[in-house]
C-alpha positions in Angstrom: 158.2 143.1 105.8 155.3 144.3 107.3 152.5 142.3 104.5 155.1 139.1 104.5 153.8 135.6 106.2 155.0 132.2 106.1 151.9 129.9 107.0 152.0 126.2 107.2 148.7 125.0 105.8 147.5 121.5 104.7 148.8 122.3 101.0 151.6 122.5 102.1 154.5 125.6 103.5 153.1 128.7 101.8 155.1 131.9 101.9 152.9 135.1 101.7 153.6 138.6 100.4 151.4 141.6 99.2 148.6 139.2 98.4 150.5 136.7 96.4 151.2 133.3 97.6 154.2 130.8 96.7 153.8 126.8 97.7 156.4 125.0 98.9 156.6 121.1 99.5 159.8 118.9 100.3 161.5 116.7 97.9 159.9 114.1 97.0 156.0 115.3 97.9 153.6 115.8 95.5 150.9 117.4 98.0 150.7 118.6 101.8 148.1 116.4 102.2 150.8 113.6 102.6 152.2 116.1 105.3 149.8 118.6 106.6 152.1 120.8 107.8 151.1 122.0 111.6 153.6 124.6 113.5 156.2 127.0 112.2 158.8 127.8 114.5 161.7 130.5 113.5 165.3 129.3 114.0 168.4 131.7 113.6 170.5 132.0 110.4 167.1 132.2 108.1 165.5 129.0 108.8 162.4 127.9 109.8 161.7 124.1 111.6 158.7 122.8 110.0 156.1 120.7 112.1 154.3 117.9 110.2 152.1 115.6 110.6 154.2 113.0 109.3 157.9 114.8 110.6 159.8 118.1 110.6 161.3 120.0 108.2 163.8 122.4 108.0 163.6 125.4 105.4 166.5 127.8 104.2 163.5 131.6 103.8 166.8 132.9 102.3 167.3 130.2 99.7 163.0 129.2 100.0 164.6 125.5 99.8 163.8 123.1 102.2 167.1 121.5 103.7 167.0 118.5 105.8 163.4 116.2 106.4 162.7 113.8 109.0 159.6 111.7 108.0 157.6 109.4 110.0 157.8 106.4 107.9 158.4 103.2 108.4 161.7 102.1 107.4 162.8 106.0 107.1 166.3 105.4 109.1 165.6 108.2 111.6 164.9 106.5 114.3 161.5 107.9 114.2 158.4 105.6 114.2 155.2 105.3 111.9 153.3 107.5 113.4 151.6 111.0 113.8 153.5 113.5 114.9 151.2 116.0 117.1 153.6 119.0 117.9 157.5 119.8 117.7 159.9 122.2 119.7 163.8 123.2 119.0 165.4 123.8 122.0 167.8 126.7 122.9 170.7 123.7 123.1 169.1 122.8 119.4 167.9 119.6 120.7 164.2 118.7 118.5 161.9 117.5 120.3 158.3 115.7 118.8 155.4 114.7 120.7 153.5 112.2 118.6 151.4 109.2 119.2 154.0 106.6 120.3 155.8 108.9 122.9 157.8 112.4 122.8 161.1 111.8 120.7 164.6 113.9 120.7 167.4 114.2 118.7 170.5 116.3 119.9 171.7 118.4 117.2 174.7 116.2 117.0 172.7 113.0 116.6 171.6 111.7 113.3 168.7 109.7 114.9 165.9 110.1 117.2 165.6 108.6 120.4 162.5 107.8 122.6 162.3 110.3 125.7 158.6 108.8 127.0 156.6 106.5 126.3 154.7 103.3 127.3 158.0 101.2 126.6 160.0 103.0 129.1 157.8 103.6 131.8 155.6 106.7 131.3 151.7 106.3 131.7 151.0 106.9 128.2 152.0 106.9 124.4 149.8 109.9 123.2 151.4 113.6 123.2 150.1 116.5 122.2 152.1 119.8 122.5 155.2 120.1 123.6 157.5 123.5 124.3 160.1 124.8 126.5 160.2 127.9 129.2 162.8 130.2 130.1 164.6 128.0 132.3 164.8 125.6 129.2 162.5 123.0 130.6 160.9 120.9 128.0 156.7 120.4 129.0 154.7 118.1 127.2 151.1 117.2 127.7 149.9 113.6 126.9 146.9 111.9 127.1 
């Protein structure tokens, strides 16, 4: 409705209706601090991908559950790395892409892990990305540093 929001804040994904505010956090978190959540994009079929700065997160606004996480911690199994992630982007072809501190990352939405797209190990002139998005043509910018 017109007075509803969903904000992500640093406590955490905080839904926002008629002056009244709900908190949500992933499994396993105890505050958005550990997170800080940074960019809410809208997805069809009532989800939401969640940018953080340590992954992404996707949230059912139907069921206000999140589903799936993909953290940035080491050991975690994604193929992600320990690191900050900066910004995030879901294509049109549902491919996720993160720019973080050790390169831009993707994972197809048939792929269970993330794979580095640039970076210093394979040849681009830095590690450090900040936003990332897509334009009508469905060509995936990033800007690093």
């Amino acid at each position: 409705g017109q007075n509803t929001y969903w904000l992500s804040t640093d406590s955490g994904l905080v839904y926002w209706e008629n002056g009244k505010s709900q908190l949500f956090l992933p499994p396993h978190v105890t505050h958005g601090d550990e997170l800080i959540f940074r960019k809410i994009i809208p997805l069809p079929d009532s989800l939401l991908l969640v940018v953080a700065r340590k992954g992404v997160f996707y949230f059912d606004i139907r069921q206000k559950t999140f589903l799936k996480s993909y953290r940035t911690v080491q050991g975690n199994g994604n193929g992600l790395p320990d690191t900050e992630v900066m910004d995030g982007w879901q294509s049109k072809h549902e491919t996720v892409y993160l720019s973080t501190r050790m390169g831009v990352w993707m994972k197809k939405a048939n792929n269970k892990y993330f794979t580095l797209l640039a970076g210093l190990s394979n040849g681009a002139p830095t590690n450090l990305y900040m936003g990332i998005t897509e334009d009508k043509a469905g060509v995936v910018w990033s800007n690093g540093l």
